[in-house]
C-alpha positions as CSV (number, residue, x, y, z in Angstrom):
1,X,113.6,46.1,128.4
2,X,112.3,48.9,130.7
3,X,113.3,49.2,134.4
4,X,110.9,50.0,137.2
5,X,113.2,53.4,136.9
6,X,112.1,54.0,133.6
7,X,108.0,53.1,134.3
8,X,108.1,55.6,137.7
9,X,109.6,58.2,135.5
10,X,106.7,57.5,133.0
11,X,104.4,57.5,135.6
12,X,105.0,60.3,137.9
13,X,105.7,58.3,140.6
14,X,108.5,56.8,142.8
15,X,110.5,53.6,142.1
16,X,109.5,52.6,145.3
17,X,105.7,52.6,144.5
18,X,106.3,51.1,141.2
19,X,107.8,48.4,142.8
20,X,104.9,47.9,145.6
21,X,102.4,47.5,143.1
22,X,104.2,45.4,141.1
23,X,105.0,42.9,143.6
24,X,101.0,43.1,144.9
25,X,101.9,44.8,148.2
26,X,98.3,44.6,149.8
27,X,99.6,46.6,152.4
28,X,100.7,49.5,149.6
29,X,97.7,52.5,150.0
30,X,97.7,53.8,146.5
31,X,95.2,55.9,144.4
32,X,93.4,53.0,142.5
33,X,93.9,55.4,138.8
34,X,97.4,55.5,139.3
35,X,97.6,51.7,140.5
36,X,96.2,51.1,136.8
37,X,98.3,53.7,135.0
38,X,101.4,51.9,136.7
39,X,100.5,48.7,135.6
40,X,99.2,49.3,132.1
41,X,102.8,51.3,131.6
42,X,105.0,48.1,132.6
43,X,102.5,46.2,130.2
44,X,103.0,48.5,127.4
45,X,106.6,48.3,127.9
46,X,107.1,44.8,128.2
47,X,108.6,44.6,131.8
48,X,109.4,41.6,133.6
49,X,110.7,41.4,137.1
50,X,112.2,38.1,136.1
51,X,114.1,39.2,133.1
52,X,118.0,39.4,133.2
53,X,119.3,42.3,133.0
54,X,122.3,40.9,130.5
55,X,120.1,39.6,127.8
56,X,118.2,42.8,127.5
57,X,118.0,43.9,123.5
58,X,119.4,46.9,122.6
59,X,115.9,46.8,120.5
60,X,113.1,47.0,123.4
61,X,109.9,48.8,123.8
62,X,111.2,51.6,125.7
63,X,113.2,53.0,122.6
64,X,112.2,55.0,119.6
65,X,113.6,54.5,116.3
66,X,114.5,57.3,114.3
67,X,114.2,57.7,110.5
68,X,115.7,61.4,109.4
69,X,115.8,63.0,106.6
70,X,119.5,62.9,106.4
71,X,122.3,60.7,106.7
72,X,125.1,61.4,109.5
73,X,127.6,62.4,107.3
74,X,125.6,65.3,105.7
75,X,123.3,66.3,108.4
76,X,125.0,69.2,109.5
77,X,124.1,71.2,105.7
78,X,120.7,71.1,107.2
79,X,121.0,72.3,110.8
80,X,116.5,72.2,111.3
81,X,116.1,69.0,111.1
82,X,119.8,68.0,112.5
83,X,118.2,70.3,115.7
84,X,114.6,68.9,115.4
85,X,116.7,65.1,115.9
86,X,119.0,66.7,119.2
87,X,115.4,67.8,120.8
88,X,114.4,64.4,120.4
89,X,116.9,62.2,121.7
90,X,117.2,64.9,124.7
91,X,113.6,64.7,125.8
92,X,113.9,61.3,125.6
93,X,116.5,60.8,127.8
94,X,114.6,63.3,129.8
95,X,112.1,60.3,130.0
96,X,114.4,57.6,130.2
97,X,113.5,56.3,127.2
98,X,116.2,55.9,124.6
99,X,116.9,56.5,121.1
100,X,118.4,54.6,117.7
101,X,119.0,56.0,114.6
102,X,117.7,53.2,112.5
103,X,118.3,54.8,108.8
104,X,117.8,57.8,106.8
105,X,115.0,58.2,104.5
106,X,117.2,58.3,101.7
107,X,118.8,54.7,102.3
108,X,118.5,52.9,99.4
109,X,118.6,49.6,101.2
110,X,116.8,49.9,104.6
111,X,115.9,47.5,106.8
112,X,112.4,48.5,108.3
113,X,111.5,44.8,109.9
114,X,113.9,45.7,112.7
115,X,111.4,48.4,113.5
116,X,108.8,46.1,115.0
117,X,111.5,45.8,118.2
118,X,111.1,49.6,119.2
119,X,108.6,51.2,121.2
120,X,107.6,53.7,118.6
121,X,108.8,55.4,115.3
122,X,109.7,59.1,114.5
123,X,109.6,59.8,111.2
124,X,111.8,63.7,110.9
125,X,110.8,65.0,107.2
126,X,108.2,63.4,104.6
127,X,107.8,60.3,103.6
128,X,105.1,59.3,100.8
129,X,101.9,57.9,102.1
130,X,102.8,54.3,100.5
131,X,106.2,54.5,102.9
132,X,104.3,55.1,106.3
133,X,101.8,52.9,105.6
134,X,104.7,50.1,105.1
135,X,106.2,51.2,108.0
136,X,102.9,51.2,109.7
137,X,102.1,47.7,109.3
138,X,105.4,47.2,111.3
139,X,105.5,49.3,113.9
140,X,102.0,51.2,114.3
141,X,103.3,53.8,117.1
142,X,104.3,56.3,114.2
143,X,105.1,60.2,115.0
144,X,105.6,62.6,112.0
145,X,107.6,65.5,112.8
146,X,108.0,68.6,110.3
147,X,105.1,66.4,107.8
148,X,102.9,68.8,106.2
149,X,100.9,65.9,104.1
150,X,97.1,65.4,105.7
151,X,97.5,62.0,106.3
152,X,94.9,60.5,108.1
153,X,96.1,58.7,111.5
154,X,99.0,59.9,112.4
155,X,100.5,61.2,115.0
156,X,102.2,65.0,113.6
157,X,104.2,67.6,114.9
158,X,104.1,70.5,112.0
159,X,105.1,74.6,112.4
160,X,102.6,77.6,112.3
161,X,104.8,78.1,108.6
162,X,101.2,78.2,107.0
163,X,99.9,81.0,109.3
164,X,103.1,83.0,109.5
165,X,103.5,83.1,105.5
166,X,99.9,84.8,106.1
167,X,101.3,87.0,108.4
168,X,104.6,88.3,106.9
169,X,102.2,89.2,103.9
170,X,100.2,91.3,105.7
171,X,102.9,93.0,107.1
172,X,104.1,93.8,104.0
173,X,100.9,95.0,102.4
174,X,100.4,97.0,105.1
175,X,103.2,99.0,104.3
176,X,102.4,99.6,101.1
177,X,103.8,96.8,99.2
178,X,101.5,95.4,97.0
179,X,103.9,93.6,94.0
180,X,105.5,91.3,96.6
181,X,107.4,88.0,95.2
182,X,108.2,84.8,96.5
183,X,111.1,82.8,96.8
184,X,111.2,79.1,97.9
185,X,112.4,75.6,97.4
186,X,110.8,72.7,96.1
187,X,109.0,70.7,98.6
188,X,109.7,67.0,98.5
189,X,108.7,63.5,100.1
190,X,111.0,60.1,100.1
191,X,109.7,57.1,99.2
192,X,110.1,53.1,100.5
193,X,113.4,53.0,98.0
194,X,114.8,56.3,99.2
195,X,113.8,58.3,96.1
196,X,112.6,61.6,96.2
197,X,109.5,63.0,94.8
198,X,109.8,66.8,94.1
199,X,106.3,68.7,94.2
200,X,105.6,72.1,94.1
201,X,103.3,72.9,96.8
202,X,105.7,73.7,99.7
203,X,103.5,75.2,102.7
204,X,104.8,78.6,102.4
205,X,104.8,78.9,98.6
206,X,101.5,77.5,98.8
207,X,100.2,80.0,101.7
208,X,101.8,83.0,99.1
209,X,99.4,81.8,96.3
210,X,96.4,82.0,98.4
211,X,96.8,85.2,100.2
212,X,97.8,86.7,96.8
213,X,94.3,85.8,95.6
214,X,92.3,86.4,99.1
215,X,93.8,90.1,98.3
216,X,93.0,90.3,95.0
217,X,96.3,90.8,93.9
218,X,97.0,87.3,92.2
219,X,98.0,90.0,88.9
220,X,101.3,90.1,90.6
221,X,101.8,86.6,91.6
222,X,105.5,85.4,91.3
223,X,106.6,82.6,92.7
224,X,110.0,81.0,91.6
225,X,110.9,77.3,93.4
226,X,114.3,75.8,92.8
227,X,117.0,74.0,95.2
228,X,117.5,75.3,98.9
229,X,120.3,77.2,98.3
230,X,122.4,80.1,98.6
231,X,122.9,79.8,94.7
232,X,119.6,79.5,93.9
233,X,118.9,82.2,95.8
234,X,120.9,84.1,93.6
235,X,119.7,82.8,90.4
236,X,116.1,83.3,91.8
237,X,116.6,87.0,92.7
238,X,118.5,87.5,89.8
239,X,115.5,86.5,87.7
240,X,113.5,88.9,89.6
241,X,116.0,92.0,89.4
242,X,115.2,91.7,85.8
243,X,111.2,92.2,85.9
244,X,109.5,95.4,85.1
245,X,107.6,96.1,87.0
246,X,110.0,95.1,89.8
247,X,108.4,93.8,92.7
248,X,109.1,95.8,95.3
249,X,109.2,93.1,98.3
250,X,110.6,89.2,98.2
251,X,109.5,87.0,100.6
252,X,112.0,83.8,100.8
253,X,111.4,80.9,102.0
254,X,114.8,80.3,103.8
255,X,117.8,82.1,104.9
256,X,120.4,80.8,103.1
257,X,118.6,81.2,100.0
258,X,117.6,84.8,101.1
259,X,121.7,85.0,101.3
260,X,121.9,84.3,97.7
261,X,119.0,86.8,96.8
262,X,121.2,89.9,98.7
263,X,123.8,88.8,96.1
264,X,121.4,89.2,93.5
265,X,119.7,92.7,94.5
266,X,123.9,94.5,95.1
267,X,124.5,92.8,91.7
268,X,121.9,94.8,90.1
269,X,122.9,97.9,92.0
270,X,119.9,98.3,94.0
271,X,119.7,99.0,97.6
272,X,117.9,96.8,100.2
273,X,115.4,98.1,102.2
274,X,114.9,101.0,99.9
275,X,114.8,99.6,96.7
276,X,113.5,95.9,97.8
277,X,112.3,94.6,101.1
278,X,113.2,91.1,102.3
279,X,112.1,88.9,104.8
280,X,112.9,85.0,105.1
281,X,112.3,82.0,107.4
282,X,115.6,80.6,109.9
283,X,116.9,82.8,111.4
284,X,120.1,81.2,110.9
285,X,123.2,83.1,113.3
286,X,124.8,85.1,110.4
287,X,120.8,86.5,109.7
288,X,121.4,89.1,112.3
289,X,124.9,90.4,110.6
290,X,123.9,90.7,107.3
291,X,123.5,94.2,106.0
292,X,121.2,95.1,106.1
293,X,120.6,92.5,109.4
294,X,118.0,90.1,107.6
295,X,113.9,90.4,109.1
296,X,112.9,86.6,109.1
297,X,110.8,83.9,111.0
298,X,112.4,82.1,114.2
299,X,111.5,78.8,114.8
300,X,113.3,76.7,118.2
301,X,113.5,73.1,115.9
302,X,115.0,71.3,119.0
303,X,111.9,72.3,120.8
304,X,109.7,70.7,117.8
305,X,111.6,67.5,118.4
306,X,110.9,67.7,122.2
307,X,107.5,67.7,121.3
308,X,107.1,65.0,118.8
309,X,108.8,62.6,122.1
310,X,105.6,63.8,124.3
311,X,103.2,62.1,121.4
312,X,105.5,59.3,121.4
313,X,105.0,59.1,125.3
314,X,101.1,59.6,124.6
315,X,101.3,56.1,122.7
316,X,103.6,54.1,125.1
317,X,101.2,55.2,127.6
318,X,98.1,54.2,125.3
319,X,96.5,57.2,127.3
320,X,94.3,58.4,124.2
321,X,92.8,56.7,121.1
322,X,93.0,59.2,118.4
323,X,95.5,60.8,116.3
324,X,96.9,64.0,117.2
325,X,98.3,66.7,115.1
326,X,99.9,69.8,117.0
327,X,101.0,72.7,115.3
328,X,104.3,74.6,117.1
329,X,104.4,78.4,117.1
330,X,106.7,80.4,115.2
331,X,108.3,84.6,115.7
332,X,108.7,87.0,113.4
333,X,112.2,89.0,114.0
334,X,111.6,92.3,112.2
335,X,114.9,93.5,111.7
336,X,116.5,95.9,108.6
337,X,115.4,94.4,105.6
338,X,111.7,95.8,105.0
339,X,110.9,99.5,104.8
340,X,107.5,101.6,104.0
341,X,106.9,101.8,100.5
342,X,107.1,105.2,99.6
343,X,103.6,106.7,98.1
344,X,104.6,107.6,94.6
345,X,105.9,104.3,94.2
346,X,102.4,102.7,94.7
C-alpha cells in the first residue's frame, strides 16, 4: 500500500502537502491542478489513511512485477537484458515504487493471477501476442521493453537497432564495400507455456535485407542466422571464409558472436581489417581489446530499463490515454575493425 511518501514523490510535491489535501485542510492554499493530480495519484494507488501499516501486502499497487527473459540462475549469460532489469528496479526505487520478480518467461508453470495485485507489468524480451493479451486481461498496465513486435496498445520501450543497421551499412558502402554479409541470431518470442518460437526476422537482419535492396545490391545478399554465440560465430564466419567471391565486410549482430567470427577469419589466414571489415552491436568490455579492437554499436541497456519505469509511472499516474512507443538511441564506436576498400578490389 503506498505511503503519502510515496504519492509526494509521485507528485512533485512535499509529504506535508500531500497530507493537507488529504485530510481537507481548507486552510491548505494549493494550485487547484496539483490538488487533483495529488488526489487522483493516492486513488490510483489505493491509499488509505486508515490502513495498518502491518497488514500491508507485499503485492500492492505501488509495485511492478517483472517478467524477464531469463531466470536468476542464468541471467548473467545475457548481461542486456540482466542490465535493462538493474535500470528498472533502480528507477523505481528512484520513485519509491518497488519491484518483484514474478517469473521468467520461460517458466513452464507460471502463475500470472498474482499479477492483478501489482501496480503495473514489465514485460523485458518478447512474448507472443496470445501471452500479453492473457496477461492483459489481468493486469492491463503492461510495459514492453526491448519488444520489437507492432503490437497495438502497448506501452514499448525498443532501441534505434533498425536505424543504426541502416547506418553501419552506409558506412560501409561508403568506403567502398559493396559485398558486405550479415551475421545474426535467430530472433525469438515466448509463449503462455514458456516455449519459444524461433523466427527469422530479427530487427537487424531484417534492416540488412532492406538496405541491401534500397541499394540495389540484394545480388550479394548473405545473411546467415544461428544461436547467439561465440560458436556460432565461428561456424557462421567460417561458412563465409569459404565463399568466392568473399565478402569483403561482415556485419554481426552481436559481440560475442563477432568473437567467434575473428576466430573464423585467423583460421582462414586472412587479416582483419585488411582482408575483411567487422563491425558488431554490444560493445561488450573485452570489444575494445580485441585485435584488432572491435568497431560496434553501444547501447546503455540499464538506461532502457530506466525508461520503460517512466511509462510505468505514465500509467499509475493515468496522466495520458494512449499507448506510447519510444525508441532509445544507440552509438556507433568506430574502432580497428573496418578499413577503406582498396580500388582494385571493387
Amino acid at each position: 500500500m503506498a505511503s503519502i511518501r510515496d504519492i509526494a514523490k509521485l507528485a512533485g510535491v512535499s509529504a506535508a502537502s500531500v497530507s493537507r489535501i488529504l485530510n481537507n485542510d481548507e486552510t491548505f492554499s494549493i494550485n487547484e491542478n496539483t490538488r487533483k493530480r495529488v488526489i487522483e495519484i493516492a486513488t490510483s494507488l489505493n491509499y488509505s489513511k486508515n490502513q495498518n501499516r502491518k497488514n500491508r501486502d507485499v503485492g500492492d499497487k505501488n509495485t511492478i512485477a517483472l517478467i524477464t527473459r531469463h531466470q536468476a540462475d542464468n541471467e548473467k549469460s545475457d548481461p542486456y537484458f540482466m542490465f535493462i532489469r538493474k535500470g528498472v528496479e533502480s528507477e523505481a526505487k528512484k520513485w519509491r515504487l518497488k519491484t518483484f520478480r514474478a517469473f521468467s518467461m520461460r517458466d513452464k508453470e507460471k502463475d500470472i493471477f498474482q499479477l492483478s495485485k501489482y501496480g503495473a507489468v514489465v514485460v523485458i524480451g518478447e512474448m507472443t501476442l496470445e501471452a500479453l493479451e492473457e496477461i492483459r486481461k489481468i493486469n492491463s498496465n503492461i510495459v514492453l521493453i526491448d519488444s520489437y513486435s507492432e503490437y497495438a496498445g502497448f506501452d514499448c520501450v525498443q532501441t534505434d537497432f533498425a536505424q543504426k543497421t541502416h547506418d553501419i551499412l552506409d558506412l560501409l558502402k561508403s568506403k567502398g564495400h559493396e559485398n558486405i554479409a550479415f551475421i545474426g541470431g535467430l530472433g525469438s518470442k515466448v509463449d503462455i507455456h514458456g516455449e519459444v518460437v524461433y523466427y527469422k526476422e530479427e530487427i537487424r537482419s531484417e534492416n540488412y535485407r532492406q538496405w541491401m535492396v534500397l541499394n540495389h545490391l540484394d545480388n550479394y545478399t548473405t545473411v546467415l542466422q544461428g544461436e547467439w554465440s561465440p560458436g556460432a560465430g565461428l561456424e557462421l564466419g567460417t561458412q563465409i571464409m569459404n565463399m568466392n567471391p568473399r565478402p569483403t565486410a561482415i556485419v554481426v549482430a552481436s559481440d560475442p558472436m563477432a568473437v567467434g567470427v575473428y576466430k573464423a577469419v585467423i583460421n582462414a589466414g586472412l587479416s582483419i581489417p585488411e582482408d575483411i571489415s567487422i563491425i558488431s552491436f554490444d560493445d561488450i568490455e573485452m570489444a575494445q581489446y580485441m585485435t584488432p579492437s572491435l568497431s560496434t554499436v553501444r547501447l546503455n541497456s540499464e538506461e532502457v530499463g530506466k525508461i520503460g519505469v517512466e511509462l510505468v509511472r505514465g500509467k499509475l499516474l493515468n496522466v495520458r490515454a494512449m499507448p506510447v512507443r519510444v525508441v532509445c538511441s544507440s552509438e556507433l564506436i568506430l574502432r580497428d575493425s573496418v578499413n577503406d576498400i582498396k580500388n582494385e578490389e571493387v
